[in-house]
Each structure stands twice: as C-alpha cells, then as structure tokens.
C-alpha positions as CSV (number, residue, x, y, z in Angstrom):
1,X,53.2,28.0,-37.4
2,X,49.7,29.1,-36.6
3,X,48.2,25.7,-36.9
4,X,50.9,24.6,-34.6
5,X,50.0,27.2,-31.6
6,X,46.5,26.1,-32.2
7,X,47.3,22.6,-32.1
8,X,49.2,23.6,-28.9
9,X,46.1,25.2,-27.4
10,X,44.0,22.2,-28.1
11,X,46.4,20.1,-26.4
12,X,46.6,22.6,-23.5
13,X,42.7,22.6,-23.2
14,X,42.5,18.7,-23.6
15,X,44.8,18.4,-20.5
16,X,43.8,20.8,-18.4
17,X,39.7,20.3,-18.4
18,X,40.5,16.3,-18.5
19,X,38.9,15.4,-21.5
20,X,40.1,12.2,-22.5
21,X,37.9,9.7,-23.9
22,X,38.7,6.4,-21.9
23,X,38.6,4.0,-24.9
24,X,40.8,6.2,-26.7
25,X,43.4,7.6,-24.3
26,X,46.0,5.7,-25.9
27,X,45.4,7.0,-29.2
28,X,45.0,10.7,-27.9
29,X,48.8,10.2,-26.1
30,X,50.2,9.2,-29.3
31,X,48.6,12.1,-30.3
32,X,50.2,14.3,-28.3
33,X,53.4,12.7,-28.7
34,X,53.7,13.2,-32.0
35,X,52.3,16.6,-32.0
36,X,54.4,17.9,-29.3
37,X,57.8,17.9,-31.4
38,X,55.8,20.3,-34.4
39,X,54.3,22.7,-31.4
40,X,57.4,23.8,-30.6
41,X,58.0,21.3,-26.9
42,X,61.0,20.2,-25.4
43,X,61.8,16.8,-24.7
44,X,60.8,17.9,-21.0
45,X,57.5,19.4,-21.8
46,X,57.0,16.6,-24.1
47,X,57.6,14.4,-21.1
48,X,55.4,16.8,-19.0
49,X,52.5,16.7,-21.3
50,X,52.7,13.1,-21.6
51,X,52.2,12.7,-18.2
52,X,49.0,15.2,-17.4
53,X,47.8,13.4,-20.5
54,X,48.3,9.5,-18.9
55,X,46.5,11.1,-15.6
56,X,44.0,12.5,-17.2
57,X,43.3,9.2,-18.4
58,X,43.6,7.4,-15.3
59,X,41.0,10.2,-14.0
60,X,38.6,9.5,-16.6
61,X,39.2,5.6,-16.2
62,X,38.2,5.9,-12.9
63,X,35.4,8.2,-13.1
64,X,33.7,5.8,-15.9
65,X,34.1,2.9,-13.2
66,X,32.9,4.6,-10.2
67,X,29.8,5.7,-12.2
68,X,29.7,2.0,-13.1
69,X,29.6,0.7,-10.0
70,X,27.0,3.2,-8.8
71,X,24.7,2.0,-11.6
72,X,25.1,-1.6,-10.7
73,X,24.6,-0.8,-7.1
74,X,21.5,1.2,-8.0
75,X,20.0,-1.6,-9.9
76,X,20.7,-4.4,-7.6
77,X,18.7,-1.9,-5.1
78,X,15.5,-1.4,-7.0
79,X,15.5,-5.4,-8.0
80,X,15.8,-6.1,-3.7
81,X,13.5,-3.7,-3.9
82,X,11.1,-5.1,-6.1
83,X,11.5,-8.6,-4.5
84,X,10.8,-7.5,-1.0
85,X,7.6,-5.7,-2.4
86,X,6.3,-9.3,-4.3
87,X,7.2,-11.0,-1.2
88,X,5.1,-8.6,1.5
89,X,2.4,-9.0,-0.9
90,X,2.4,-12.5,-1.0
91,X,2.7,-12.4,2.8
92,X,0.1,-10.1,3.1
93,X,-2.3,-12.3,0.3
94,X,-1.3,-15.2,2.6
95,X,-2.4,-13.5,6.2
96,X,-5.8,-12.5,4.3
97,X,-6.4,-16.4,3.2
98,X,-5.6,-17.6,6.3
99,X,-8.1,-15.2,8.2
100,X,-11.0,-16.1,5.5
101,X,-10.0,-20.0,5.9
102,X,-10.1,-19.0,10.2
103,X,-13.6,-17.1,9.5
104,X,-15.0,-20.3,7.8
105,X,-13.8,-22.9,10.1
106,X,-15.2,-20.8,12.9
107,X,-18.3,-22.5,14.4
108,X,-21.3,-20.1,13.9
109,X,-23.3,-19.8,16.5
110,X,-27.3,-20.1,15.9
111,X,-29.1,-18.4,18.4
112,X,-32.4,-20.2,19.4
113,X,-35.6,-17.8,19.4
114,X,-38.8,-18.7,21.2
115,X,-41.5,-18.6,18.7
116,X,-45.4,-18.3,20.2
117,X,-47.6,-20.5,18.9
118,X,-49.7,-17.4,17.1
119,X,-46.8,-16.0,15.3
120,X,-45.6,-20.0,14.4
121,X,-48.6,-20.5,12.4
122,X,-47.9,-16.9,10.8
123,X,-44.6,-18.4,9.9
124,X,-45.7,-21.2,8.6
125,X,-47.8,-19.6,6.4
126,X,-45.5,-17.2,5.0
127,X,-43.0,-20.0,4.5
128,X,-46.0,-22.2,2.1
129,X,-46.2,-18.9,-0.1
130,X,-43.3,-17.4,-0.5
131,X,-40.8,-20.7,-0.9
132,X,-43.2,-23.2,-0.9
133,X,-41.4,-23.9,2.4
134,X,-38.0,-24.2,0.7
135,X,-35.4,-22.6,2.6
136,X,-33.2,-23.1,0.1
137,X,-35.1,-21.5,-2.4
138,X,-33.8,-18.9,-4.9
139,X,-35.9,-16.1,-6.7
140,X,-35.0,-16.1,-10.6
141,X,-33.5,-12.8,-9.8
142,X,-31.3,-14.0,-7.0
143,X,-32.3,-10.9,-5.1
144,X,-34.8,-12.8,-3.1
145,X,-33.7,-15.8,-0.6
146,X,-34.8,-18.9,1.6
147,X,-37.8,-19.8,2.8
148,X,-39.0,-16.4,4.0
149,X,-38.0,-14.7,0.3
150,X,-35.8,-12.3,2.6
151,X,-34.3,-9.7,0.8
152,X,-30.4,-10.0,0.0
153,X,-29.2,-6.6,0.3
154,X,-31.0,-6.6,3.6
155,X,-30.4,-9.8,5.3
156,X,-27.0,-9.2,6.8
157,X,-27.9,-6.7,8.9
158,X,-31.2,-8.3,9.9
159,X,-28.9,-10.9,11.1
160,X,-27.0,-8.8,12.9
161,X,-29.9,-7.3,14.2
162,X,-32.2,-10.2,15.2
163,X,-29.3,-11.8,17.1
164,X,-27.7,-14.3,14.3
165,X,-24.6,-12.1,13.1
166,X,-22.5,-15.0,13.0
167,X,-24.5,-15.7,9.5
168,X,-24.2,-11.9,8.3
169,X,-21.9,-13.0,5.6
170,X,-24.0,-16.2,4.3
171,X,-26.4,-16.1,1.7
172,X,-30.0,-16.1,3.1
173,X,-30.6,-19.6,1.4
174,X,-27.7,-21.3,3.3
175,X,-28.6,-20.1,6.6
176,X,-29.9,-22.8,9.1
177,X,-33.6,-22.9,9.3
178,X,-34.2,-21.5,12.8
179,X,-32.2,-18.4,11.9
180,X,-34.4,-18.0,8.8
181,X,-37.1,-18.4,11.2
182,X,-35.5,-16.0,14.3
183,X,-34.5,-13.0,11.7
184,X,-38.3,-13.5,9.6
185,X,-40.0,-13.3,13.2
186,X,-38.1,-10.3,14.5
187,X,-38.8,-8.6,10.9
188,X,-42.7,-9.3,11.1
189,X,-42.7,-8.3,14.7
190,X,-41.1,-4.7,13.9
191,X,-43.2,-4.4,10.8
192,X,-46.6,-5.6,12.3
193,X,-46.2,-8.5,9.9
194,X,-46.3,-6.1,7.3
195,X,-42.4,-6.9,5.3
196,X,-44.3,-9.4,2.8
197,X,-46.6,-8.7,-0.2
198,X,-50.1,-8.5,-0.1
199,X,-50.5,-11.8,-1.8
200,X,-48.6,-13.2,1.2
201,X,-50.9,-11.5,3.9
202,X,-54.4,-11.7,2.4
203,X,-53.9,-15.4,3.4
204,X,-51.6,-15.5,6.3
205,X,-53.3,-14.7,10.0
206,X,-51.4,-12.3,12.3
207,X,-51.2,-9.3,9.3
C-alpha cells in the first residue's frame, strides 16, 4: 500500500513538473498505465493521467526541437559569420595589392638639380672613393648604398627632403643617378661636405 502512494506521488510529480524524457515517453505512459490500476485510479483518472502524461510529452518533444532549431540557427550564423570575415579580408588583402601594384606603376618623378661646376668635381670625387662610381654599389653590410655610400636608414627622408620623395621607398642603389647626385649635393651642402669619412675628404676638394 505504501509503495503504491509513493508510486502515486512519483507519477504525480512526473506530470506536473513535465519531466518526460522525449525518447522514452512512450515507455513512461505504459508506465503509468499499468501503474495507475495498483495506485488505487479510476478508469477516469487513469484516462486523466494518461493524458497530462501524452502532453507532457508533446511539451518536451517540442521543447527538444525548438532548442534544435536554435542550435542550427546559431551555427549557420557564426559559419556566415566566419565567411563574411575571410571574404572582407580577402577584399581588404586585394585593395592593399592593388594600391602597391598603383604605387609601382606610378611614374616617379626625378627632380633635376643644378649642380655648379665646384661642387661637380666634389661629387665626382666622392663618387671614385666611395663606389668606385658605382651607383649601384652595395656595402657588404647592405647598410651602405649607391654611388655616394648613402646611408639606408637615412636616405628616405633625405629624399624627401632634397626634393626626390617620389624615390623614398627605393633602395639608394636603384635610384636614378641624378637623384643620387641631387640628395648627396643637398647632404654635403647642409653638412659643409662634412657627411663622408675622412678618407673620402682628405682627397676630395670642397671639404
């Protein structure tokens, strides 16, 4: 008798907090069926508890799929999500080529300098001992560039300042000869011919 009021109050509990396991809710109404006789139900309770029991199911059923769908909504989300994020970077990598590619088809412009005929010969001579009057020439460090040996970490804004920006952001060796020779005659003007080592102006005039 006890076990049945307990099995009772089990039931109860089962079908009035809607816990029904949605694989199993056929199982837990046979259950319940077959329970309901030994608790002490009538056929219309019986009938009664069947039903709350077959909701509750249909509750739970339809709880599990909501929560379902929500996942697979969620999920379809963060993969848009992720795709529209590869594809704004590839965009973006794409915008950044295309300006570097514009940059280097620009035509640069080189910015003839008159050179007197004093600080030419200077030049000149600078050009014999520091390159050999290679403008192409590379120090074994790499630090040190063209035919004036100008400085790498420097050049660019010599450039910019001697008038030749357009070739801030070429290496010193691949600039065109007269902007070697425009940004190496502003530097020894501003420095009384003093930017070179003393090797170079014990034997060059104009130091």
């Amino acid at each position: 008798m006890i076990r049945h009021a307990v099995t009772a109050i089990l039931v109860a509990i089962l079908i009035t907090t809607g816990i029904v396991v949605v694989n199993q809710d056929q199982a837990a109404t046979e259950a319940v069926a077959a329970e309901a006789p030994r608790a002490g139900y009538s056929e219309i309770q019986k009938d009664s508890v069947l039903a709350k029991a077959a909701h509750a199911a249909e509750v739970a059923r339809a709880k599990a799929a909501e929560e379902a769908k929500a996942k697979a909504k969620a999920k379809a989300a963060k993969a848009l999500a992720a795709k529209k994020a590869k594809e704004a970077a590839a965009a973006a990598e794409k915008k950044r080529a295309a300006e570097r590619a514009s940059r280097s088809a620009k035509p640069r412009k080189v910015n003839s300098v008159s050179v007197p005929a004093s600080a030419a010969v200077t030049l000149a001579c600078i050009r014999k001992h520091e390159s050999g009057n290679n403008y192409q020439r590379i120090s074994s460090t790499g630090k040190f560039q063209g035919a004036y040996q100008l400085h790498s970490g420097y050049a660019p804004a010599w450039a910019k300042r001697y008038g030749q920006g357009d070739w801030a952001g070429t290496p010193v060796h691949k600039w065109p000869p007269a902007v070697q020779d425009a940004v190496a005659l502003g530097l020894g003007k501003d420095s009384n011919w003093g930017a070179w080592d003393n090797h170079t102006s014990y034997y060059c005039p104009g130091f």
